[in-house]
C-alpha positions as CSV (number, residue, x, y, z in Angstrom):
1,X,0.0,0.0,0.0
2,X,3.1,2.2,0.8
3,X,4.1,2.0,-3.1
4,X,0.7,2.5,-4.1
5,X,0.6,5.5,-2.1
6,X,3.4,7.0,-2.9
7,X,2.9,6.3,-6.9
8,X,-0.3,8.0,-6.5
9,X,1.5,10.7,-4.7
10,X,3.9,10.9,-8.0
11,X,1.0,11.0,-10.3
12,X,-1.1,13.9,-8.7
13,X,2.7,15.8,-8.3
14,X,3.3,15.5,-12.0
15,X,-0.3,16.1,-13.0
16,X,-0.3,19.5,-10.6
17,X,3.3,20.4,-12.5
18,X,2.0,19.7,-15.4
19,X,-1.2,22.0,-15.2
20,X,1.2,24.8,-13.9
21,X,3.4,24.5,-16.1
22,X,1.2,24.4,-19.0
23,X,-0.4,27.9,-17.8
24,X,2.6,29.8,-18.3
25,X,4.1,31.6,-21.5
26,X,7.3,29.3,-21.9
27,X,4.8,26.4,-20.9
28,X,2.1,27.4,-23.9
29,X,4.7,27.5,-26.1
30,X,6.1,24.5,-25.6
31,X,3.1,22.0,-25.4
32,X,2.2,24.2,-28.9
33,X,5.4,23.0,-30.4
34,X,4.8,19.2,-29.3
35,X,1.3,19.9,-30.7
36,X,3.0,20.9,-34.1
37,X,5.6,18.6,-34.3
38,X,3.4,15.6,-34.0
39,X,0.7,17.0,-37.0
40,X,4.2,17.6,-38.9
41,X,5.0,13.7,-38.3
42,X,1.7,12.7,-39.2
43,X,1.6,14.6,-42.1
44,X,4.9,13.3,-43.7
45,X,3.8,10.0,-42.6
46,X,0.5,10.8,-45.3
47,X,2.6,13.5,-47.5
48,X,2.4,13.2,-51.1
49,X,5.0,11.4,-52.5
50,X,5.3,8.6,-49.2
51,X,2.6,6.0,-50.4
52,X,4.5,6.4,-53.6
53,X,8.2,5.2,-51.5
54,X,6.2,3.0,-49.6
55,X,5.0,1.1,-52.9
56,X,9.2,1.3,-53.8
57,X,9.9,-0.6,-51.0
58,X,10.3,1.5,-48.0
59,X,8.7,0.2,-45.3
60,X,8.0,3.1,-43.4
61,X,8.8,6.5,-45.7
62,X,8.0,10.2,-44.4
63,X,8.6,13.4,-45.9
64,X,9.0,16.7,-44.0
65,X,9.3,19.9,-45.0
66,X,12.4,21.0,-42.7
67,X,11.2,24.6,-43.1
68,X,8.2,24.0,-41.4
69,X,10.5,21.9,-38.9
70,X,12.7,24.5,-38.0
71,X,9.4,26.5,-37.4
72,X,8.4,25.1,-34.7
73,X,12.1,24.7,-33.4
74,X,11.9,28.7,-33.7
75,X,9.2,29.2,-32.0
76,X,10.9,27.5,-29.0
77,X,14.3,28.5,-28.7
78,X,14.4,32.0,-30.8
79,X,16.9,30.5,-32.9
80,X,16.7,32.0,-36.3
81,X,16.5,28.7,-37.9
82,X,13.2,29.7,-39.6
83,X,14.9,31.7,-41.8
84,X,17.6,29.3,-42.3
85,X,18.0,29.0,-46.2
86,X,19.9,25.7,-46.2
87,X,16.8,25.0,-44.2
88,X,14.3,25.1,-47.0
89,X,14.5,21.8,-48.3
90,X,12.2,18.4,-48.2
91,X,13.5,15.7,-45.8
92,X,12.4,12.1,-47.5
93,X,13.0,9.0,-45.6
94,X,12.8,5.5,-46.1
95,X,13.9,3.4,-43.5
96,X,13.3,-0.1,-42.4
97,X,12.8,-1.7,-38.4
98,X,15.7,-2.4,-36.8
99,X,16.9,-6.2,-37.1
100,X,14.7,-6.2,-40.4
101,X,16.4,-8.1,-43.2
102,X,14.1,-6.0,-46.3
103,X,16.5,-4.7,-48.9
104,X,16.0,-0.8,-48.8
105,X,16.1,0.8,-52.4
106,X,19.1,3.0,-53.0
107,X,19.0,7.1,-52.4
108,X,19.1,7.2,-56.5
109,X,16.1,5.1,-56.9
110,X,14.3,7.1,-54.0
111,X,15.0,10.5,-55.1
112,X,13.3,9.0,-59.5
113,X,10.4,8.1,-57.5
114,X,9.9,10.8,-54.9
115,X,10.4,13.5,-58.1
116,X,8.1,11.9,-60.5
117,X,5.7,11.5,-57.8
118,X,6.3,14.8,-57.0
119,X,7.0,17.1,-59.3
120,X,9.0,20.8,-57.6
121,X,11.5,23.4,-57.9
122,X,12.4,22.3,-54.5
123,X,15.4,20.6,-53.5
124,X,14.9,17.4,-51.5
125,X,17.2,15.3,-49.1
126,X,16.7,11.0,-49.1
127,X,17.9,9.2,-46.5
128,X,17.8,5.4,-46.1
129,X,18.2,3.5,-43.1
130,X,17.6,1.0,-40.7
131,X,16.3,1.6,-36.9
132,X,19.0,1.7,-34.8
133,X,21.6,2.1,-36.9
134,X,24.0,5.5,-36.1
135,X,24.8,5.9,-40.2
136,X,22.3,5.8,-42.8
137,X,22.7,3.8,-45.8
138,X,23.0,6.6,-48.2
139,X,22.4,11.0,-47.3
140,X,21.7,12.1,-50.7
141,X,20.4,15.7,-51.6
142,X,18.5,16.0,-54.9
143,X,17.1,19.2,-57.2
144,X,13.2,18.7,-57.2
145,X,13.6,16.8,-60.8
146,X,15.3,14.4,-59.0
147,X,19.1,15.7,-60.6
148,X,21.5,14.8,-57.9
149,X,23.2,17.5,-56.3
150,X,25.3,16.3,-53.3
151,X,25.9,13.4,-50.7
152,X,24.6,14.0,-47.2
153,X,26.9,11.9,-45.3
């Protein structure tokens, strides 16, 4: 009963900090920025473009636009990163579960699909990797035709 007590103690603490914390300026902002950040993820996970990778063999593909990333990282810390023009670029990603054994399709083949899917002036960076892994298996940024312009890594 002790530990019971004492959990519930924990849970009415963090639910009182929480509510405080929440009512303040710094607080607003922040819970706005998880708020943005997890439409942002939801979106790239539906983004034009990622049924498309999916179909290529990714089996989980997102695209972010790292503009509207750095956004909401603005909005936060006062950074300047919103007007960041190395910012302004698409982020696609393919990447496969960690321990899974699927083949991902190179950055090359990516970028053809993601730019036919997609047509844009905008540049675009495609990353392939598996979870878990500290290096991708190929950084690649692309013009929005899919004309490569640079590796990543």
């Amino acid at each position: 009963m002790v530990v019971g007590a004492l959990v519930g103690l924990v849970c009415v603490g963090s639910s009182i900090a929480v509510f405080v914390a929440s009512r303040s300026e710094s607080g607003k902002k922040l819970f706005s920025a998880i708020d943005q950040t997890v439409k942002l993820a939801e979106g790239g996970i539906n983004a034009p473009g990622a049924a498309e990778l999916r179909e290529a063999g990714c089996p989980q593909a997102l695209v972010m636009d790292m503009k509207a990333a750095m956004g909401i990282a603005d909005s936060v810390l006062d950074s300047g990163f919103e007007d960041d023009a190395d910012m302004d670029y698409l982020s696609v990603t393919c990447s496969a579960p960690a321990g899974s054994t699927v083949e991902l399709p190179s950055c090359e083949v990516l970028a053809g699909v993601y730019a036919q899917a997609v047509p844009s002036a905008r540049p675009f960076v495609v990353e392939a990797r598996r979870a878990g892994q500290k290096k991708p298996d190929c950084a690649k940024q692309f013009e929005g035709d899919g004309t490569f312009i640079k590796d990543m890594e």
